[in-house]
C-alpha positions in Angstrom: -6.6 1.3 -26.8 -10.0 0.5 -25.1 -10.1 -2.0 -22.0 -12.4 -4.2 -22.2 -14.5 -5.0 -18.7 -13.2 -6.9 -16.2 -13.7 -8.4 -13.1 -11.4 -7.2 -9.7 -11.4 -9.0 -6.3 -11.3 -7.3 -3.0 -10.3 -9.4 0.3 -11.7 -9.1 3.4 -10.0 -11.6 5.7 -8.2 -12.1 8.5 -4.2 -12.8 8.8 -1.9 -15.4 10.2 -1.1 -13.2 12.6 3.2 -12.2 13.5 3.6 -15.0 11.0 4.7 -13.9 7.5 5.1 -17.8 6.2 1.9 -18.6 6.9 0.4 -15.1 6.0 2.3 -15.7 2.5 0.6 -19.1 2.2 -2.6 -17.7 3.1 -2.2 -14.9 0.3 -1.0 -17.4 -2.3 -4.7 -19.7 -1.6 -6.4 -16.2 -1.8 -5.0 -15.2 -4.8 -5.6 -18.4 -6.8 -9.5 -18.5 -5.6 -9.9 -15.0 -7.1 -8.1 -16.0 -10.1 -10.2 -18.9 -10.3 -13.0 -16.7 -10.2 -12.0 -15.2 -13.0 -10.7 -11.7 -11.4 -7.5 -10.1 -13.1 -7.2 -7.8 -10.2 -7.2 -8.5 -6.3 -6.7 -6.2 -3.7 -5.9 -7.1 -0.2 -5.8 -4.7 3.3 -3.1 -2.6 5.3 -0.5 -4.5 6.5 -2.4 -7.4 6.0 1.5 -9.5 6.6 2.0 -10.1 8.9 -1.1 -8.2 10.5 -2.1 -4.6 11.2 -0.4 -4.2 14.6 -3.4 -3.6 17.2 -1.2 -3.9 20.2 -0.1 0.1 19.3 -3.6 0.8 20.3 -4.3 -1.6 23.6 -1.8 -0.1 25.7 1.5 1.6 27.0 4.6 1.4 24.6 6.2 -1.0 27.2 3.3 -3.1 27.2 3.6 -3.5 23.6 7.4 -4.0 23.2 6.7 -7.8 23.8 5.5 -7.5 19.9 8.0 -6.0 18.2 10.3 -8.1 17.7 8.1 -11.0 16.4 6.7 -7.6 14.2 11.0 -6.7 12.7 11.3 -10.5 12.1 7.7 -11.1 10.3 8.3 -7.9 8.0 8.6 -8.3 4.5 12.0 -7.5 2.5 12.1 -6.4 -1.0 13.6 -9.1 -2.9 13.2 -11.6 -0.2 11.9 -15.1 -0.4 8.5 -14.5 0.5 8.7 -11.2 -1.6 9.2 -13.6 -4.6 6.4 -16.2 -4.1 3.8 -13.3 -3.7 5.1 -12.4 -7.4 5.1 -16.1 -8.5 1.4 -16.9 -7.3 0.9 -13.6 -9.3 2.0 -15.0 -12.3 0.9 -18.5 -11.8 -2.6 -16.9 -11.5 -2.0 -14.6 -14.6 -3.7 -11.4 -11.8 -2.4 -8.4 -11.2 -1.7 -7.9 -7.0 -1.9 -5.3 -4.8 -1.1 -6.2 -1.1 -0.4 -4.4 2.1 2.9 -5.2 4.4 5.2 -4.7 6.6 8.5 -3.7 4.5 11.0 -3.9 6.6 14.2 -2.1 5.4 17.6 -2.6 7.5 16.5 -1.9 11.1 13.4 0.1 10.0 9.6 -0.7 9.1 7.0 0.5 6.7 3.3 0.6 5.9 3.8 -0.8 2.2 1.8 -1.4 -0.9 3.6 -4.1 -2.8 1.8 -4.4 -7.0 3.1 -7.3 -8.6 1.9 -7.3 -12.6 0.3 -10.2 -14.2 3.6 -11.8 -15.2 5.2 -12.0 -11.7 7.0 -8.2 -12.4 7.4 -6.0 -9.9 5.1 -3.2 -11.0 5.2 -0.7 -7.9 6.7 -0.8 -4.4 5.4 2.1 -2.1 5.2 3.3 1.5 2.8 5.6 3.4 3.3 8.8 3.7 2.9 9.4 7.2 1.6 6.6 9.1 -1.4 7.3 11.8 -1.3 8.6 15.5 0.7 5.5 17.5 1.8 4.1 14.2 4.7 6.1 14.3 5.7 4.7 17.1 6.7 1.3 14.8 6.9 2.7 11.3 8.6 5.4 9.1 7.5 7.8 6.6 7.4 7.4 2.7 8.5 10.0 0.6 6.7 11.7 -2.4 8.2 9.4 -4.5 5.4 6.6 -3.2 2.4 9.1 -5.1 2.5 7.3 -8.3 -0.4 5.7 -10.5 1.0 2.7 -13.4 -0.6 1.8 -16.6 -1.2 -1.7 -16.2 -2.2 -3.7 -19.3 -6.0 -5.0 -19.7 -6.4 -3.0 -16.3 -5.6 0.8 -16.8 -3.9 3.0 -14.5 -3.5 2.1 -11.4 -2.8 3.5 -8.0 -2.9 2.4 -4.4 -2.8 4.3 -1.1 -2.8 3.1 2.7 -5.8 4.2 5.2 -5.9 7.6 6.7 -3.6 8.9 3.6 -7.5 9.0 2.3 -8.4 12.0 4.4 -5.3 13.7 3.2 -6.6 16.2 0.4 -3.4 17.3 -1.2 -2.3 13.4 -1.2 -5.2 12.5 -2.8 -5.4 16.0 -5.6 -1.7 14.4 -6.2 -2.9 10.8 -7.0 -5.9 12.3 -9.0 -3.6 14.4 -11.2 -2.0 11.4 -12.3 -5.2 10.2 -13.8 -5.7 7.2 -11.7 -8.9 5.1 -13.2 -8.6 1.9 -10.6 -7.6 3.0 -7.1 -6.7 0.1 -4.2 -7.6 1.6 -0.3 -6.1 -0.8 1.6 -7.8 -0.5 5.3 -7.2 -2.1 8.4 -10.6 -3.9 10.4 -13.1 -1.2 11.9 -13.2 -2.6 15.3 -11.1 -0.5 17.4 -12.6 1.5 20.0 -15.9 0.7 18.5 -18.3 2.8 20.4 -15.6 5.1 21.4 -14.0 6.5 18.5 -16.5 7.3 15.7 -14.0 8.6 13.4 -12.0 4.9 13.2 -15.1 3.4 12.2 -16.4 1.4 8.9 -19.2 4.5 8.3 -16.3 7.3 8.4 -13.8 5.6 6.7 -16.1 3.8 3.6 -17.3 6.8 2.9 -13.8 8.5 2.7 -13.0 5.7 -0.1 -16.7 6.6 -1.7 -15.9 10.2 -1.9 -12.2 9.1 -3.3 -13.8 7.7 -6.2 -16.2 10.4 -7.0 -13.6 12.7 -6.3 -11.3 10.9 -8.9 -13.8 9.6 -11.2 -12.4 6.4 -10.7 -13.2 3.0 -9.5 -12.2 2.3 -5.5 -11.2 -1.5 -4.5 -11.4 -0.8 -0.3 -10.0 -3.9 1.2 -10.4 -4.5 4.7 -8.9 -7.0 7.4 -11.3 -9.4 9.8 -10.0 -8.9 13.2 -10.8 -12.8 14.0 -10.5 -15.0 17.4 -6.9 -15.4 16.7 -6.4 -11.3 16.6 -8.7 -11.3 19.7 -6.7 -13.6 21.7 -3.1 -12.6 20.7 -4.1 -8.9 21.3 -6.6 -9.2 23.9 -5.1 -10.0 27.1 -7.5 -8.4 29.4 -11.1 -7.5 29.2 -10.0 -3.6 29.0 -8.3 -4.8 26.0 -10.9 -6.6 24.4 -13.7 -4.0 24.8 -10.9 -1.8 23.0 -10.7 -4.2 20.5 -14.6 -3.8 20.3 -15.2 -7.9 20.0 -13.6 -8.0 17.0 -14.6 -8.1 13.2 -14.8 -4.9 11.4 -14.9 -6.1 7.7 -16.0 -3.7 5.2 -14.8 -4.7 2.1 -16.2 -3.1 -1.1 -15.6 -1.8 -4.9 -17.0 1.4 -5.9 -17.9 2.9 -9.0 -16.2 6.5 -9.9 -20.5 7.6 -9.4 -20.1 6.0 -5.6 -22.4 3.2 -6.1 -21.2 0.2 -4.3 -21.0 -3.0 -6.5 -20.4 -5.6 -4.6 -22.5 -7.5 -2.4 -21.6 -7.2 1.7 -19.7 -9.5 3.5 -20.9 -9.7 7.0 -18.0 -8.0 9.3 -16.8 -11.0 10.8 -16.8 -13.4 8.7 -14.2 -13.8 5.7 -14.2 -13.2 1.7 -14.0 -12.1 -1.1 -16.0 -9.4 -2.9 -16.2 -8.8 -7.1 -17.2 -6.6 -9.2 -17.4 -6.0 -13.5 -15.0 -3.0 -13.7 -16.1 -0.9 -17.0 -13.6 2.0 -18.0 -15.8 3.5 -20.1 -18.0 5.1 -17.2 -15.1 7.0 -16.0 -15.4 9.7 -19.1 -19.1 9.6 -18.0 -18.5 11.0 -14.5 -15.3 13.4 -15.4 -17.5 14.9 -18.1 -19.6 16.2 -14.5 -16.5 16.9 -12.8 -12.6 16.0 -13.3 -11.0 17.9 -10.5 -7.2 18.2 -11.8 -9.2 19.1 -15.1 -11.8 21.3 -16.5 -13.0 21.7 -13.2 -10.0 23.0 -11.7 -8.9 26.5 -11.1 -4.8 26.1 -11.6 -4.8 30.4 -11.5 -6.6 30.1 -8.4 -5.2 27.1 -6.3 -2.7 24.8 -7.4 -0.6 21.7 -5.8 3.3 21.2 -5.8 4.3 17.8 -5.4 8.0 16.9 -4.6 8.5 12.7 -5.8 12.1 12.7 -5.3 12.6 9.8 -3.6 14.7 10.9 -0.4 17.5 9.2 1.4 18.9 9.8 4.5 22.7 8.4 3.4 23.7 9.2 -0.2 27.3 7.3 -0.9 29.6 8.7 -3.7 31.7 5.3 -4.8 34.4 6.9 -7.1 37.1 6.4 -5.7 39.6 9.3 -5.9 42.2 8.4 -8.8 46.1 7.3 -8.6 48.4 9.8 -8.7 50.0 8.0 -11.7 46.5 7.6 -13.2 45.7 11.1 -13.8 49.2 11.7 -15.0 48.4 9.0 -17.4 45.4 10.6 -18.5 46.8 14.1 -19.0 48.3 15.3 -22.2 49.5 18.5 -20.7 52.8 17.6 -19.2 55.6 15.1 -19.5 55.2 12.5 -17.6 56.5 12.7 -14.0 58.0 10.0 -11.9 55.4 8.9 -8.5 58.3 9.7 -6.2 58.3 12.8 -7.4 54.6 13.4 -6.9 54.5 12.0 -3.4 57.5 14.2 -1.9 55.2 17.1 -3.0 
């Protein structure tokens, strides 16, 4: 069935920082402007609740302890309270939501994707792969199991990865196999080490999500954080720190077209928004007809992918319990039946 056009929403904003309450609050408001606007679709940046966590970057690991517990406690649980009024204002709003978290998990955290459908259903919950350099340091890994694109009605199919997983080339020939059409890139601010680290920047990385979407033939919703005063001055506690932090900002949000073009207009880097743009299906056939990289234009005798989405688990428990004695006598129509003192003194 043909989707008609519509019109998706990408954030660029900064969070309530260590706070999931009020970065739930702040996502509800968010949400209903976009719907408001008419989007069906909004897409918001990594770990945007309770914050992508800068301190990793600033400084020692004991330095940054002081965080992590504010971090644990500000984490999202599936099924939690807060978990359920992200997929209430969904519904409310009658928009499809893609947002990046915290998931914490027991005593664990992870770089999530939560994608809440229309109706307030939980459409997809994933987890990064592998997160980045010092991220590590806070978060676990996802499993194959998080590479996984949904057909979501009056949108298409739909997929979502974290950051840096878009300068991993099998992860992303896995995510195009699935025949993704609308693709969330959920980014953190380009701030840090501005001047210092080229690669961390708003040039490397938006062109990573541009060449995702001509890659895929699919349209690109790169949401970004605003690294505001309030980042600066829970982060930045020394002027080392702050020229780390590069001053702050480093929005970039954007939508591209599966052809790269960028359709939105810019939103300067430190101030918040929201971009829109018209997405139109039917110019995905016109760019995979050029190239379709899992398809015609792939060489499976050649070079092909594997892609393992068990979902792992480090614990597996078996809750059968072992059966009476008497039970499996009473279940057996092989003997006569035998008396439990019997069985007990053998």
């Amino acid at each position: 069935m043909t989707i008609p056009p519509f019109k998706a929403a990408v954030v660029q904003a900064e969070p309530a920082w260590l706070d999931a309450r009020a970065g739930v609050d702040k996502a509800v408001l968010l949400i209903g402007e976009a719907a408001g606007n008419g989007a069906r679709l909004i897409a918001f940046p990594e770990a945007w609740i309770p914050g992508y966590p800068h301190f990793l970057w600033l400084g020692p690991q004991a330095w940054g302890m002081q965080f992590v517990g504010r971090y644990h406690e500000n984490s999202i649980v599936i099924g939690d309270e807060l978990f359920g009024r992200l997929a209430r204002a969904a519904a409310d709003h009658r928009i499809t939501v893609v947002i990046g978290v915290s998931e914490r998990d027991k005593g664990s955290l992870y770089m999530a994707q939560f994608v809440f459908g229309a109706d307030g259903t939980v459409v997809n919950t994933r987890r990064k792969l592998k997160p980045t350099h010092v991220e590590r340091v806070l978060f676990g890994e996802g499993d194959g199991s998080d590479l996984a694109v949904h057909d979501i009605e009056g949108i298409g199919l739909l997929g979502a990865l974290n950051c840096w997983e878009h300068l991993q080339p099998l992860t992303k020939y896995a995510m195009y196999g699935l025949g993704e059409q609308v693709h969330v890139a959920s980014w953190p601010s380009f701030c840090l080490y501005r001047g210092g680290a080229y690669a961390l920047g708003e040039e490397v990385n938006m062109a990573a999500s541009q060449i995702y979407a001509v890659e895929g033939g699919c349209f690109v919703l790169a949401a970004t954080t605003v690294t505001g005063p309030a980042g600066m001055e829970l982060f930045a506690q020394t002027s080392e720190q702050r020229e780390l932090l590069g001053g702050g900002g480093g929005g970039s949000s954007r939508i591209y077209a599966p052809d790269g073009r960028v359709l939105t207009d810019p939103i300067p880097q430190d101030q918040e928004g929201i971009a829109y743009a018209e997405i139109d299906l039917a110019q995905i056939p016109l760019a995979k007809m050029a190239a379709d990289p899992t398809g015609h234009y792939a060489r499976g005798d050649v070079t092909r992918l594997t892609v393992n989405r068990m979902r792992q688990q480090a614990v597996q428990y078996v809750d059968e319990a072992v059966p009476d004695p008497v039970e499996l006598l009473e279940l057996s129509p092989l003997t006569e039946p035998t008396a439990p003192a019997e069985i007990m003194s053998r």
